[in-house]
Backbone bond lengths (Angstrom), bond angles and torsions (degrees), N, CA, C in turn:
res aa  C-N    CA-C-N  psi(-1)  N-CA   C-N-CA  omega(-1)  CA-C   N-CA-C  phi
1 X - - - 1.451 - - 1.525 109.03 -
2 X 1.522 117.23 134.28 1.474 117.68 -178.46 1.475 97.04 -73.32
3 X 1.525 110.99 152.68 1.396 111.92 -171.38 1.525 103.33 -133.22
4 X 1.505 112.85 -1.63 1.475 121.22 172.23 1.849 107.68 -159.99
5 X 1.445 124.64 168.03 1.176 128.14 -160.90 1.605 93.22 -68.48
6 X 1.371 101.96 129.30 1.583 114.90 153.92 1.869 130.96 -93.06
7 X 1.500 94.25 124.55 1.684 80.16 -167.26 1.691 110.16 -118.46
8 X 0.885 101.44 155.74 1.779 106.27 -160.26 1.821 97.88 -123.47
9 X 1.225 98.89 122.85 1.672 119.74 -173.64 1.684 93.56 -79.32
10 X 1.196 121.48 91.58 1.884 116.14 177.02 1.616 95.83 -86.89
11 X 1.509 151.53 37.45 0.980 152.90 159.46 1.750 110.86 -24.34
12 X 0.766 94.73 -55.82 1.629 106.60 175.78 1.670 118.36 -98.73
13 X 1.116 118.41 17.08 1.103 126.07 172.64 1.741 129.97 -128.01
14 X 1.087 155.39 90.78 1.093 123.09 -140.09 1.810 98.13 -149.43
15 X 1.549 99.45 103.76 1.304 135.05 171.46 1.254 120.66 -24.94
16 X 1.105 160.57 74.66 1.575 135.53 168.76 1.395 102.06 -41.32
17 X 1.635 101.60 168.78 1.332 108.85 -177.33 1.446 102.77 -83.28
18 X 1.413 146.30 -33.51 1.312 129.37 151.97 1.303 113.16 -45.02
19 X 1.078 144.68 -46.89 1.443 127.49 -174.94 1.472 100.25 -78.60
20 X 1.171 157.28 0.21 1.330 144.98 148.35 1.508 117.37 -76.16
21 X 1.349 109.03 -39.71 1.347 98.44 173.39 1.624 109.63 -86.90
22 X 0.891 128.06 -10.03 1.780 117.63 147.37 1.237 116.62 -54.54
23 X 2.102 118.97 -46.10 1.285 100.65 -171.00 1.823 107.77 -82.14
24 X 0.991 117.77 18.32 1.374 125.33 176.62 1.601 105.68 -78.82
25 X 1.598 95.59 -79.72 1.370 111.37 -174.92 1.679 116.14 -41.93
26 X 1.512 115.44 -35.80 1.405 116.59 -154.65 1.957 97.12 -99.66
27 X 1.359 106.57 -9.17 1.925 109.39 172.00 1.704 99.28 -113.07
28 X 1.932 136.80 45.17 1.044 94.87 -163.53 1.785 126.23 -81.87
29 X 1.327 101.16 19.73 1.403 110.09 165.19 1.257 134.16 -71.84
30 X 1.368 95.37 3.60 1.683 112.71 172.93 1.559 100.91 -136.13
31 X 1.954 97.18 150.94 1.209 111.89 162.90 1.210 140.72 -70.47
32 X 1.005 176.26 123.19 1.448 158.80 162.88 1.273 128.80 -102.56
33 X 1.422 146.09 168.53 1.189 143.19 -175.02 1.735 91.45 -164.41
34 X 1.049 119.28 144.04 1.894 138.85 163.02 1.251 92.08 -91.70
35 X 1.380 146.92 159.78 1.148 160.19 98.27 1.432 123.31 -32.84
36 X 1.368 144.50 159.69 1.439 126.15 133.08 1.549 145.55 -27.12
37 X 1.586 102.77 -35.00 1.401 125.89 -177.37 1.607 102.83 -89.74
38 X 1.227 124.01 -10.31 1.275 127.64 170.81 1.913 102.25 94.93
39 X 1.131 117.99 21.53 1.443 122.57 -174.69 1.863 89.58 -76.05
40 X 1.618 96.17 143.36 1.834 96.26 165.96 1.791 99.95 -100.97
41 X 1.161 112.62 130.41 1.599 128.18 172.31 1.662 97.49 -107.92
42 X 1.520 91.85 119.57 1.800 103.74 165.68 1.369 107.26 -105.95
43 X 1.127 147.51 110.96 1.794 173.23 100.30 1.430 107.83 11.25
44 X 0.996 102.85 87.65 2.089 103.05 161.08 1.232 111.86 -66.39
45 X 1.380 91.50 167.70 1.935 100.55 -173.09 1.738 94.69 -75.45
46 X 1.171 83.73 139.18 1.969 91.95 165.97 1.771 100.71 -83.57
47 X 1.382 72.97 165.18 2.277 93.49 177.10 1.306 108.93 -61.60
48 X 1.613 113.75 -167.82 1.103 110.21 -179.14 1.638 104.02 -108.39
49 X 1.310 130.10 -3.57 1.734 118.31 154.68 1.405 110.42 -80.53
50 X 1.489 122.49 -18.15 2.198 97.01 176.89 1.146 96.13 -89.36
51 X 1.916 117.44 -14.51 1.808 89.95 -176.68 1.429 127.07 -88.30
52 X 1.815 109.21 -14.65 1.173 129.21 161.19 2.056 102.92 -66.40
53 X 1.091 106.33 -27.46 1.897 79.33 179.07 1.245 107.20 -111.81
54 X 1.287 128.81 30.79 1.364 147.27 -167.01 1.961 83.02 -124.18
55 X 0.714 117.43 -46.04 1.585 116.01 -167.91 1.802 94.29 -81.36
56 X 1.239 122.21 -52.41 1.153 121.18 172.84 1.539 113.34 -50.49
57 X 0.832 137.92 -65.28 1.695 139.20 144.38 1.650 104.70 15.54
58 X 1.567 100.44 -84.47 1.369 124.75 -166.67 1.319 96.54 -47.62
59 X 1.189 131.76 -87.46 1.337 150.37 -167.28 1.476 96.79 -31.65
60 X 1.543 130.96 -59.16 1.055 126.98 174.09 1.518 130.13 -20.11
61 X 1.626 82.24 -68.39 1.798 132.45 -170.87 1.770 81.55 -49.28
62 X 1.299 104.20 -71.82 1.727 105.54 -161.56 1.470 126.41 -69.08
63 X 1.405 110.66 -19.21 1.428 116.63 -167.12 1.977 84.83 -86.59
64 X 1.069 136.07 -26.52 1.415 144.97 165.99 1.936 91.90 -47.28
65 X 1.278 99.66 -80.11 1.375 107.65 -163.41 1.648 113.58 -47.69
66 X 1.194 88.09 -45.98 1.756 94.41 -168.84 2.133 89.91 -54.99
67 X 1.311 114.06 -73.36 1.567 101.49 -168.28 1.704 112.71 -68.96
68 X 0.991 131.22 5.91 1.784 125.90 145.77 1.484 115.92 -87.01
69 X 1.658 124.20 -64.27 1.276 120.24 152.49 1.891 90.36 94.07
70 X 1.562 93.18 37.17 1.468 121.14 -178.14 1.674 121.12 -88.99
71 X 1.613 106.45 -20.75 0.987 103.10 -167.42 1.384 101.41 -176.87
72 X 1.528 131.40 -167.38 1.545 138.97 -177.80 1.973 96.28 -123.93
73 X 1.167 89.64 134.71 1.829 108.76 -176.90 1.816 88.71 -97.74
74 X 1.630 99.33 164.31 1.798 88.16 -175.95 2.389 78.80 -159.28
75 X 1.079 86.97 175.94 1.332 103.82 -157.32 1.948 95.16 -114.81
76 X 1.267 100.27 163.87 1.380 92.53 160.97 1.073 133.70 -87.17
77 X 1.032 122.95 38.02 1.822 142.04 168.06 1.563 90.71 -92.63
78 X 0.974 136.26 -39.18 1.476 132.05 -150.50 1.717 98.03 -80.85
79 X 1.428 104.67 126.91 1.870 109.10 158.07 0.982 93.29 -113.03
80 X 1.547 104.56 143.09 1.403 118.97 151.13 1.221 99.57 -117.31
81 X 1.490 110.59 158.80 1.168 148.98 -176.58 1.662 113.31 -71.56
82 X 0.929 135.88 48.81 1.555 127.26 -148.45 1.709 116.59 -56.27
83 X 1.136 126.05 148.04 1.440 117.95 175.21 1.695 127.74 -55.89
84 X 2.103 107.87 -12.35 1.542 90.08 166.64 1.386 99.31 -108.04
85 X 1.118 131.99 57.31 1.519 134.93 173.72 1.347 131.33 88.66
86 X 1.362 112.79 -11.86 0.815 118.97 -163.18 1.467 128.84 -85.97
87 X 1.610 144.28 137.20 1.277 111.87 -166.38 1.771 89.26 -120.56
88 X 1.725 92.47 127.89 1.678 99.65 -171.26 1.115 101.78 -112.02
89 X 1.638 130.34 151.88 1.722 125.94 146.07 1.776 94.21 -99.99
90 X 1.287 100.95 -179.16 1.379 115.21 170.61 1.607 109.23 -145.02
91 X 1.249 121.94 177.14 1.579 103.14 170.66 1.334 115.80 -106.45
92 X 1.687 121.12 20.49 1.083 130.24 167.80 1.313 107.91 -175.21
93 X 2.148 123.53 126.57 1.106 102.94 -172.84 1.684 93.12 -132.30
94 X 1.499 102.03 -136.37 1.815 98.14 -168.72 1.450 106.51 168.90
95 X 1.193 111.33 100.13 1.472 117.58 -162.63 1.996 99.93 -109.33
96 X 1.036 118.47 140.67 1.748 134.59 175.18 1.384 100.39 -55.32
97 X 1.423 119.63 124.81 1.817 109.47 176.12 1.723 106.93 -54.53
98 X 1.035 112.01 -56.77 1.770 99.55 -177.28 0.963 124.61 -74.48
99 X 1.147 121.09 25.12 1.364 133.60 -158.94 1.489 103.02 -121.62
100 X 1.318 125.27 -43.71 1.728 161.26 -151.39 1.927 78.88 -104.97
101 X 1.707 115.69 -57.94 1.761 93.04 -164.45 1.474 120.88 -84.62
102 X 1.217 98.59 -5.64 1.627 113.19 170.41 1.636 105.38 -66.17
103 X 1.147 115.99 -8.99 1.909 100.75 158.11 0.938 114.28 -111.98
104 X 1.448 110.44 155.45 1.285 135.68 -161.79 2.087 90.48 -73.23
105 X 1.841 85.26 161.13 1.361 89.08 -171.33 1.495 116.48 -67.98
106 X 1.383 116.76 -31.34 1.776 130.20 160.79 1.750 101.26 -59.17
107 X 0.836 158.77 12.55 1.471 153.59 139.83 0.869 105.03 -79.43
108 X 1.665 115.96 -57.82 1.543 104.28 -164.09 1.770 124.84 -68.81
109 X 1.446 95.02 -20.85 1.692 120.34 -168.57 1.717 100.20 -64.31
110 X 1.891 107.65 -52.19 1.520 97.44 -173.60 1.915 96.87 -109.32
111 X 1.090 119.96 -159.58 1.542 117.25 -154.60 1.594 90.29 -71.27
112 X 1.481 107.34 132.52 1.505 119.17 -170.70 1.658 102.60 -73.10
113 X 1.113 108.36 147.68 1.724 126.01 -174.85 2.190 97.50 -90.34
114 X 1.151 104.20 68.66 1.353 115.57 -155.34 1.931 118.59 -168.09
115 X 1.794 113.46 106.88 0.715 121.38 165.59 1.675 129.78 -46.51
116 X 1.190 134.87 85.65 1.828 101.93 178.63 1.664 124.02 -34.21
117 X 1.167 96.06 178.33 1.624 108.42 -171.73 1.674 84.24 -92.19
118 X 1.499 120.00 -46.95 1.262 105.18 -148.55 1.455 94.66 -161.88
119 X 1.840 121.95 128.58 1.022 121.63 -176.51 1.625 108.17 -153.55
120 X 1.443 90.66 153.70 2.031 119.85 -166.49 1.582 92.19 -90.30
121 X 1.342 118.93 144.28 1.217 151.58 173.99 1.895 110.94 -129.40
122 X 1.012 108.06 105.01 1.857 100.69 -172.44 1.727 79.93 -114.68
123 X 1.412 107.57 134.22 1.487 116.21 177.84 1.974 93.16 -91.55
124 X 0.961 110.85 129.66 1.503 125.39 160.79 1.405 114.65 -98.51
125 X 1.265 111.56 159.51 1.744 133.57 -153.90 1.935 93.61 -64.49
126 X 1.693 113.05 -30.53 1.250 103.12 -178.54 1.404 119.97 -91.80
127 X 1.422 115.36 -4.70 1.872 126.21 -164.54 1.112 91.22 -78.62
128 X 2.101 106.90 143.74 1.192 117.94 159.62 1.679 116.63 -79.50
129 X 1.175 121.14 122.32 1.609 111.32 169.96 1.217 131.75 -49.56
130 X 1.622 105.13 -22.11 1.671 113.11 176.67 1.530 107.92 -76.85
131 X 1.314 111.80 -49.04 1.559 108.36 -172.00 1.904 100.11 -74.09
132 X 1.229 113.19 -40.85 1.480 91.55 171.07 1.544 134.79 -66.12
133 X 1.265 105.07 -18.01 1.837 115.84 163.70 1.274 98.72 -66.71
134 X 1.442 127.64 -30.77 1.651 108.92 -154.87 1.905 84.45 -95.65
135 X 1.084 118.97 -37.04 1.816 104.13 168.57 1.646 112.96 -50.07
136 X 0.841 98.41 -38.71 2.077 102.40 -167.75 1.530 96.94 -61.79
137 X 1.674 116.89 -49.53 1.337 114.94 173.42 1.304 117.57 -62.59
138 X 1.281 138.12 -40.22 1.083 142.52 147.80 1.569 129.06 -18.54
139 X 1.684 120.44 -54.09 0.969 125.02 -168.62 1.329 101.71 -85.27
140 X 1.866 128.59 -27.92 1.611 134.83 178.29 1.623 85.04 -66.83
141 X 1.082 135.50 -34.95 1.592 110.58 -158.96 1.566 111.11 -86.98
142 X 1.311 110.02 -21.08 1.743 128.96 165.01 1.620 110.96 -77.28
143 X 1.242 110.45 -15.84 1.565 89.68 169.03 1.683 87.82 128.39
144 X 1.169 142.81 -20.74 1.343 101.89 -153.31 1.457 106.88 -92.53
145 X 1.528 116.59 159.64 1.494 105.05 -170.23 1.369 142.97 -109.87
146 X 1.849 106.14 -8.24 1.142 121.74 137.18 1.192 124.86 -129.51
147 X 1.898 128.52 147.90 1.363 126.31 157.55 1.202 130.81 -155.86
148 X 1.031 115.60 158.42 1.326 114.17 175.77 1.462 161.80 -105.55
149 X 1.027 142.75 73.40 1.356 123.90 -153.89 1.506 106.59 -96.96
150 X 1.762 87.30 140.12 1.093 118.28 173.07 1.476 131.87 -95.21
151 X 1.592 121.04 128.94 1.620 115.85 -153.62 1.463 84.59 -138.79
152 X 1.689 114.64 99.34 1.548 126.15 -176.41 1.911 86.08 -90.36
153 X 1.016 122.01 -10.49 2.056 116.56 179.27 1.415 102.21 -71.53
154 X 1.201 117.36 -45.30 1.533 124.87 -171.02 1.530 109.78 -116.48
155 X 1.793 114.12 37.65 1.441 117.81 -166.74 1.997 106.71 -10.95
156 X 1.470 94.66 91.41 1.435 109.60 160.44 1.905 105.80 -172.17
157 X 1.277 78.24 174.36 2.274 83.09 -167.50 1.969 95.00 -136.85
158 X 0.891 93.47 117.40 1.645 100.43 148.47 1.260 142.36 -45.37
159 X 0.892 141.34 50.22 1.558 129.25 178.75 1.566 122.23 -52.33
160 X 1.455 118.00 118.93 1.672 127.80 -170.58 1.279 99.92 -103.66
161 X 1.459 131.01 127.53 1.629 110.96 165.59 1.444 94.62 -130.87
162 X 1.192 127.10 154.60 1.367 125.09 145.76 1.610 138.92 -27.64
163 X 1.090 120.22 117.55 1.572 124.95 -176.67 1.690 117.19 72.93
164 X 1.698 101.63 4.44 1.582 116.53 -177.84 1.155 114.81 -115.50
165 X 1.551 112.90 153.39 1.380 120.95 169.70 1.287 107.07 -69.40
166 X 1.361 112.06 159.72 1.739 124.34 -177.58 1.292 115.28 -65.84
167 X 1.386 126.89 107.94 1.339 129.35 166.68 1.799 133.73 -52.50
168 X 1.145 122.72 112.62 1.593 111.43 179.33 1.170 118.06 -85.38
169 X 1.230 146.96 175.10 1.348 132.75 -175.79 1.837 88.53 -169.89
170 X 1.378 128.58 135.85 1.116 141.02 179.29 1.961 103.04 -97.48
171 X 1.344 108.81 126.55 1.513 108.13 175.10 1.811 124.86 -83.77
172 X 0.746 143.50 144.14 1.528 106.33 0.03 1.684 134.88 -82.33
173 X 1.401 149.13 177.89 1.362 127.41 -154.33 1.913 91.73 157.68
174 X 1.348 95.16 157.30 1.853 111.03 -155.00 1.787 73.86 -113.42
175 X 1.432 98.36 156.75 1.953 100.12 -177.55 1.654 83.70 -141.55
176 X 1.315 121.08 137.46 1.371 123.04 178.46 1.904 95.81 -105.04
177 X 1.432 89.78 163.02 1.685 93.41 178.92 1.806 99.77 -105.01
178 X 1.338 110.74 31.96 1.265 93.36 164.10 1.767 126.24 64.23
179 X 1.563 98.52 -163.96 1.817 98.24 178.69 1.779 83.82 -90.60
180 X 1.232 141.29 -14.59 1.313 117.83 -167.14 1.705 93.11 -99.08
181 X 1.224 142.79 14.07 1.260 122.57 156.50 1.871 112.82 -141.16
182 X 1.663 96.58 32.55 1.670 85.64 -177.19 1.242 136.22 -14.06
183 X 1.490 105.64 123.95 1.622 116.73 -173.45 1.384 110.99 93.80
184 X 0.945 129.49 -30.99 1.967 129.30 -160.04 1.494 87.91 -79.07
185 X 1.384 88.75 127.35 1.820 107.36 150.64 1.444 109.27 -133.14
186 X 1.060 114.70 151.26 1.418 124.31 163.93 1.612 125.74 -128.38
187 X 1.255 116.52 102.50 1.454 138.70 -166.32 2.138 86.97 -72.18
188 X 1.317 96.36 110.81 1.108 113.45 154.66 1.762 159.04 -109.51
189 X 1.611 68.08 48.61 1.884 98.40 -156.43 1.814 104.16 -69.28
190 X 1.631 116.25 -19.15 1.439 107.89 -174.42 1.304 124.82 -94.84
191 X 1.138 113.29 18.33 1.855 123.11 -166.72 1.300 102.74 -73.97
């Protein structure tokens, strides 16, 4: 049983994005993620406390959305396609409504060709912190404009913003969504 992300050097191999989202669709018992560098990352199942505060997340994320009605909330099933190549999930993301209808309905159907506005990072007991800092940078260099990761091992959270240095934040601690999620807070008193 994998007990942490396995990543596969395709150096000599190199996927179109139809043939990744084939090899998606046709293993969906596994996770996947592309890198920028074109590395394939396979994703084990998390436990049952990151997937319970990974679900808490969502619910957050959406019960926000549903009473603004600002945008589409997405799960970590969702890849997108990012604009520097990269194909990311997150465990919670948040895309701009006109932003989300400006693709065509075949974008939206397989992994959308589309940065989020704003995306959750929950570090689990098996994630490396280095390779997940180097995703967070990843997603600022694709566009997205705030996020967060969360590190309940070393109770503290990251804050990423655009054109900013990385924010630390000691847990427990309230995280606002800023001008890119008016109104959202998230009370992070249970980590």
């Amino acid at each position: 049983m994998v007990t942490s992300p396995l990543t596969l050097k395709l150096d000599t191999v190199h996927l179109t994005d139809e043939q990744f989202y084939q090899l998606c669709q046709n293993n969906r018992e596994l996770q996947f993620e592309r890198t920028v560098k074109g590395e394939l990352i396979i994703m084990p199942p998390v436990g049952g406390e990151s997937g319970n505060r990974e679900a808490d997340l969502i619910i957050d994320l959406g019960i926000w959305n549903r009473q603004t009605d600002l945008g589409y909330t997405f799960s970590s099933s969702t890849i997108f396609k990012l604009p520097n190549g990269a194909d990311r999930s997150s465990d919670a993301a948040w895309v701009q409504r006109e932003r989300w209808q400006a693709l065509t309905p075949e974008q939206r159907r397989k992994f959308p060709p589309i940065a989020p506005d704003f995306v959750i990072e929950l570090r689990s007991a098996i994630d490396n912190l280095e390779m997940l800092r180097q995703k967070m940078q990843e997603y600022l260099d694709a566009g997205v404009k705030l996020a967060w990761l969360i590190n309940p091992q070393q109770q503290q959270v990251e804050i990423y913003r655009q054109g900013q240095n990385v924010e630390l934040r000691n847990l427990p601690t309230q995280l606002s969504g800023e001008d890119v999620l008016p109104r959202f807070t998230l009370n992070l008193s249970c980590y």
